[in-house]
Backbone bond lengths (Angstrom), bond angles and torsions (degrees), N, CA, C in turn:
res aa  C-N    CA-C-N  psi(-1)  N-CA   C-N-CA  omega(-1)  CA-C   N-CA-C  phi
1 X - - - 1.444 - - 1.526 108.61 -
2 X 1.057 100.43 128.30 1.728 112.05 176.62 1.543 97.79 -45.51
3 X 1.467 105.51 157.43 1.741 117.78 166.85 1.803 116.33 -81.12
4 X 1.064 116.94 126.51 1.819 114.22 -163.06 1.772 95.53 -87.76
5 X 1.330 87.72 137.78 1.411 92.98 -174.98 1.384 112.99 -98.58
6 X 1.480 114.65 158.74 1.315 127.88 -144.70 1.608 105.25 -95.89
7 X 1.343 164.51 147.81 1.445 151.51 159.03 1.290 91.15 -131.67
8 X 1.386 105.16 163.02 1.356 122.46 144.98 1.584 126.60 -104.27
9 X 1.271 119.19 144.72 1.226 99.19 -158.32 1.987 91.83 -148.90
10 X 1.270 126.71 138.37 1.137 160.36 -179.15 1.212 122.17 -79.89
11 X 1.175 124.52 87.63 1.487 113.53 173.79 1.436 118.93 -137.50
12 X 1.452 126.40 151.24 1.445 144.77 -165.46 1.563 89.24 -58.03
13 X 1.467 110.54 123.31 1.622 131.45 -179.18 1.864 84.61 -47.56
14 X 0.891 145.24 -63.27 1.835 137.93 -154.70 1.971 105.55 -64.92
15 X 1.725 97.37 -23.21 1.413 80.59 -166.63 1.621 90.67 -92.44
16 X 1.285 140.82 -26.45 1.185 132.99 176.79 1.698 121.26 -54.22
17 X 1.334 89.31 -28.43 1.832 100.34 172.73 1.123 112.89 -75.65
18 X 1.277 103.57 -60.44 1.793 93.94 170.46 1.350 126.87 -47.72
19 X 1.621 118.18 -52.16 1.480 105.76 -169.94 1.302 102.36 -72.44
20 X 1.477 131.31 -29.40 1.588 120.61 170.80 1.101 96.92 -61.10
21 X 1.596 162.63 -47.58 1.445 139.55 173.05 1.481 115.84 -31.49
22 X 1.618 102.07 -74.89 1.045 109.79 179.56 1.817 129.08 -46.10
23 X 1.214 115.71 -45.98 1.424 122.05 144.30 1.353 127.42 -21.37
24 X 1.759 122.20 -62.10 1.125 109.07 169.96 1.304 142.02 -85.89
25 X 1.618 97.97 7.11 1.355 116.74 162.26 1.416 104.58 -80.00
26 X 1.276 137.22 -66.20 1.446 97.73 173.73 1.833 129.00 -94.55
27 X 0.913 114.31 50.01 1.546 128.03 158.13 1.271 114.56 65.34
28 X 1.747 108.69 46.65 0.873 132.10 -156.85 1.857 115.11 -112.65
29 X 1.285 146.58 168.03 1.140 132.02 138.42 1.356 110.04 -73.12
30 X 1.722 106.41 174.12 1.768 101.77 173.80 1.559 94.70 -95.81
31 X 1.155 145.51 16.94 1.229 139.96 -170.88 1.767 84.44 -109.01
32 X 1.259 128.18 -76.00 1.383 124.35 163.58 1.180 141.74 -50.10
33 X 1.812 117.99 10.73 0.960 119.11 178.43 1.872 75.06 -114.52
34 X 0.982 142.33 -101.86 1.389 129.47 -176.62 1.205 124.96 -1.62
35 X 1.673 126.82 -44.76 1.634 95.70 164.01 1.340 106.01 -89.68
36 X 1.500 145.92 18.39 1.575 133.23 133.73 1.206 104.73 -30.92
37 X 1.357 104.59 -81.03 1.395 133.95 -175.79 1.943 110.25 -22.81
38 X 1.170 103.72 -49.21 1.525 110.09 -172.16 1.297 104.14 -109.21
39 X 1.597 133.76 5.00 1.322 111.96 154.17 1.693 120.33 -79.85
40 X 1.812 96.81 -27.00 1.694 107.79 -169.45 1.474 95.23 -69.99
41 X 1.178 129.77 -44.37 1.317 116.41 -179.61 1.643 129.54 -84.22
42 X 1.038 102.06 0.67 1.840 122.00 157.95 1.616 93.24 -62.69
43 X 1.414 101.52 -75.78 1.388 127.48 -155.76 2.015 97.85 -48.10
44 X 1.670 119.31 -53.10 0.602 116.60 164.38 1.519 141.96 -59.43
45 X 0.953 118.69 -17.30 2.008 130.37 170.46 1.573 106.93 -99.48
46 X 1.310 110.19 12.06 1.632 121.63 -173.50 1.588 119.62 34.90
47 X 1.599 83.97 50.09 1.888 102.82 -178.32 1.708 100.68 -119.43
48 X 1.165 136.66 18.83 1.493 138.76 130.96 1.025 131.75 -31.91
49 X 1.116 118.28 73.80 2.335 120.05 171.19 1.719 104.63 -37.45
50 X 1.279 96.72 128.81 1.587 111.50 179.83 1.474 102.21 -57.93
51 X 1.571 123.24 -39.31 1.122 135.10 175.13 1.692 131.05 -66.29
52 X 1.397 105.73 -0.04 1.367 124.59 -179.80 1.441 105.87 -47.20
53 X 1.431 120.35 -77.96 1.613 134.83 178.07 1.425 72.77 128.78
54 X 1.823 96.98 -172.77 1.171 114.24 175.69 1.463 111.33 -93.26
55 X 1.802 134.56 -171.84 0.977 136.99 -162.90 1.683 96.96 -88.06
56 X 1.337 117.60 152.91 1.339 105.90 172.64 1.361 153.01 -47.84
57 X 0.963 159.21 125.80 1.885 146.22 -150.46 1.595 81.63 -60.97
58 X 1.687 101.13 153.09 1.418 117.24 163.48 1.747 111.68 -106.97
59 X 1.189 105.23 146.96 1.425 105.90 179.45 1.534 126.06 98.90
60 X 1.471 120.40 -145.77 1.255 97.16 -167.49 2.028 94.93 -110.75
61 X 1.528 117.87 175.14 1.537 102.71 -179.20 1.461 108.92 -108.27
62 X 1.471 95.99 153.11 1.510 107.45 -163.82 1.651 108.27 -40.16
63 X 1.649 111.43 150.31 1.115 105.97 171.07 1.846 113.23 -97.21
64 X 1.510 97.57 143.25 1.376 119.31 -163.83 1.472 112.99 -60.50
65 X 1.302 121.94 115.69 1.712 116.60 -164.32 1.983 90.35 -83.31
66 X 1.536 95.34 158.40 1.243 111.42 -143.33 2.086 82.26 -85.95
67 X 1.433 84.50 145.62 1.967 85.51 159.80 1.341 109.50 -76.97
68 X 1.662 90.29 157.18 1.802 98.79 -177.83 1.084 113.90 -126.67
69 X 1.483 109.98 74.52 1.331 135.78 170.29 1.234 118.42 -59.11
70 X 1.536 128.89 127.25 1.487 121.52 164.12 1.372 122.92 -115.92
């Protein structure tokens, strides 16, 4: 997987509250609820790169089954 690149990004103190609301309504970060936010509307103006991947796994990552060394 490619390395995700970092921005800084500016936004009106009311809209950061909100989408962090909205975020923790669905169990989300506000950093991961924002690129939700900007893939659905990629996806929606049919300006989505085929090459995107999908959105990131949520939660925690599988745990690593043990080698079976003898």
């Amino acid at each position: 997987m490619a390395e995700r690149k970092k921005i800084l990004l500016r936004l009106d103190p009311a809209i950061h509250d909100a989408v962090t609301r909205w975020a923790g309504d669905e169990l989300r970060s506000t950093n991961a609820q924002i690129e939700f936010l900007l893939r659905m509307a990629l996806a929606q103006a049919g300006r989505l790169p085929d090459n995107a991947g999908g959105p990131p796994r949520r939660g925690r990552p599988p745990k690593a089954e043990p080698d079976d060394q003898e």
